[in-house]
N, C-alpha and C positions, 0 to 999 in steps of 0.2 A: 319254451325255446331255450331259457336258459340251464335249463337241464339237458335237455337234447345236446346240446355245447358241449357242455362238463363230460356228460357221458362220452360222447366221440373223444373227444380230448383225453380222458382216460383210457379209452379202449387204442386209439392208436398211439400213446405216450409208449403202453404193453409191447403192444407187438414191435415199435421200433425199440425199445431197447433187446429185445429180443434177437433181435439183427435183420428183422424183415422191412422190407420197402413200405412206405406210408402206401395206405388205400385207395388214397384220393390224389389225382395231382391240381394244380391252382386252377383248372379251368373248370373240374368239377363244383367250385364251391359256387353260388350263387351271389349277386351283392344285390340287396335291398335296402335302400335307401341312402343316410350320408352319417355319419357318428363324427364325434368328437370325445376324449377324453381331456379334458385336464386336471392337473395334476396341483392342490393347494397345498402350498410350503410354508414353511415356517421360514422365513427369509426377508433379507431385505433389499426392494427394487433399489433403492437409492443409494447403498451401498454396494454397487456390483455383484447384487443377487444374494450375499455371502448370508449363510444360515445364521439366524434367528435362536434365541432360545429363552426359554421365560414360563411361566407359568399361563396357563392357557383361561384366562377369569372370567371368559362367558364366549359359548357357543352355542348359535341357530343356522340351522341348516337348511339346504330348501327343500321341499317334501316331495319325496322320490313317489313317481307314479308306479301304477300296475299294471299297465299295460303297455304289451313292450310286442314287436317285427314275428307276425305270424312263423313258424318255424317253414322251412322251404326243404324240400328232399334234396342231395349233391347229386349232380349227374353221372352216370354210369363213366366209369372211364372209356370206353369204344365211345363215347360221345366227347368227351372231354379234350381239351390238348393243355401242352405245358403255358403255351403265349397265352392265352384269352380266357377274360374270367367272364363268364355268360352272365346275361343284364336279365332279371325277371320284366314278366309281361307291366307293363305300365296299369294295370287295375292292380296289381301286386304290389304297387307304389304307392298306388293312391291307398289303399288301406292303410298301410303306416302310421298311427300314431305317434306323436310326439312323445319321447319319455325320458326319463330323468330317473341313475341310479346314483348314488351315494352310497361311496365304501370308505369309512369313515376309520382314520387310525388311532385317532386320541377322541376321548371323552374331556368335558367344563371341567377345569380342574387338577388335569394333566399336570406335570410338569414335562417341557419339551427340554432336554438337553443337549450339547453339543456331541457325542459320542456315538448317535448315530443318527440313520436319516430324518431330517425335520419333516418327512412329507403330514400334515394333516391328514389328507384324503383326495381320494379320485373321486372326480365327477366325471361320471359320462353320460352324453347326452346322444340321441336319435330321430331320426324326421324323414321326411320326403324327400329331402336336397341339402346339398350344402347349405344354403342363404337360411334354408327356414334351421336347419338344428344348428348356426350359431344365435340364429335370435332367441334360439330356449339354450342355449349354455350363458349367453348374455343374460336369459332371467333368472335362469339359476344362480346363476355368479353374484345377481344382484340380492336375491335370496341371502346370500350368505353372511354372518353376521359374528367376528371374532374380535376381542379384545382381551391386551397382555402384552401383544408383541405382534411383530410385524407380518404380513403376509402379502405372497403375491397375488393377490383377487382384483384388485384395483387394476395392475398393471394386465392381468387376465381377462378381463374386461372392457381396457380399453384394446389390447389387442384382439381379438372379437369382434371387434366394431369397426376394425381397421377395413379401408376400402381396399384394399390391394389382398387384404387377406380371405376379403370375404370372396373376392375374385381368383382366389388360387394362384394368385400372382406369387409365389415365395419359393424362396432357396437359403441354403444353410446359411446364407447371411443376412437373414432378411430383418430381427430383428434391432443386430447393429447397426446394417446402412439406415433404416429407418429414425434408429435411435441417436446417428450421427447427423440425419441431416435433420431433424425436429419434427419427423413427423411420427416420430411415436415420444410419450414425455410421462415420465417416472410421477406418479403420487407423490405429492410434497408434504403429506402430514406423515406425523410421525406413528409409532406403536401401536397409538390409541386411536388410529386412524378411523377406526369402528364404534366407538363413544356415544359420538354423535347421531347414531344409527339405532340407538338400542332402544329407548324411548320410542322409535317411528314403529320395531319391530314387536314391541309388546299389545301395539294399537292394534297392530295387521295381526294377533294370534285372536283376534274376534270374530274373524274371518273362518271358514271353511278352508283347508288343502286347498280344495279344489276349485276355491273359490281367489285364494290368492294367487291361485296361479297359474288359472284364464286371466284375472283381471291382467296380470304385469307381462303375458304373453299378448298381449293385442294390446299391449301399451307400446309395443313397437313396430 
């Protein structure tokens, strides 16, 4: 599928710079299931986000799956319109496996500096529905294992978890009202906030992929 993407994506990047109209408009494209991306920064919550920089002294990541949203054909435009993005048949849903990719921008060892963006890496995650792919971005997130310097995963994980967000409840200000009135609350440790984690993570590499990550997916 993910080449099927790439290719379209190259082929009509072509012809619109070309000066010709995209192929497809929004109604043609299909949506199959619920995605999440987030995005790991080198940053710090407890300092009004403000980026992070440091040598990066141990990275575990969670283990991207292979199986990833059967590919779906776009509908012919004489079928399509610009308002309405056509929903697949519900057995087209239920196929959906859970999946987990990781694009990963620093390597152990890195150093992160202030001169350009601190992002570590995108996680993106995929399911049946909203509710179930944040509870695998929630595992993944938990998966993740850095220490050096500071990062947003704690506070990416507690947002994930948030009731209001798992309900679609949110607008552009959703994490400051939350964050003013206490229902969302910043990680209190500091840099090495991940330390304490490292130890639990060397236990869990005795484990199978695929085995730690049923186990910590039906841990919730």
């Amino acid at each position: 599928m993910l080449n099927h993407v790439l290719s379209t994506h190259a082929s009509c990047s072509t012809k619109v710079a070309a000066g010709n109209p995209l192929p497809l408009t929004q109604g043609a494209i299909p949506l199959v299931g619920h995605a999440f991306e987030a995005r790991i920064y080198a940053e710090n919550p407890r300092n009004n986000f403000l980026p992070d920089s440091g040598r990066l002294l141990y990275l575990s990541t969670p283990t991207p799956t292979t199986v990833f949203a059967q590919s779906i054909a776009p509908r012919s435009l004489a079928d399509s319109s610009e308002e309405l993005t056509p929903l697949v048949s519900d057995d087209a849903v239920r196929q959906v496996q859970p999946s987990v990719r990781v694009e990963q921008g620093f390597l152990e060892g890195a150093d992160i500096g202030v001169f350009y963006d601190p992002m570590i890496a995108k996680l993106v995650v995929h399911a049946r529905d909203r509710l179930e792919a944040l509870r695998v971005l929630r595992t993944a997130l938990e998966d993740y294992r850095i220490a050096g310097l500071s990062t947003n995963i704690s506070f990416l994980r507690q947002l994930a978890g948030n009731e209001n967000f798992c309900q679609g409840e949110v607008e552009t200000g959703f994490i400051k009202v939350r964050m003013r009135d206490h229902r969302l609350h910043l990680p209190t440790a500091g840099p090495d906030i991940e330390h304490r984690n490292i130890s639990t993570n060397f236990s869990q590499r005795s484990r199978t992929p695929a085995q730690r990550f049923s186990l910590k997916l039906r841990s919730f």
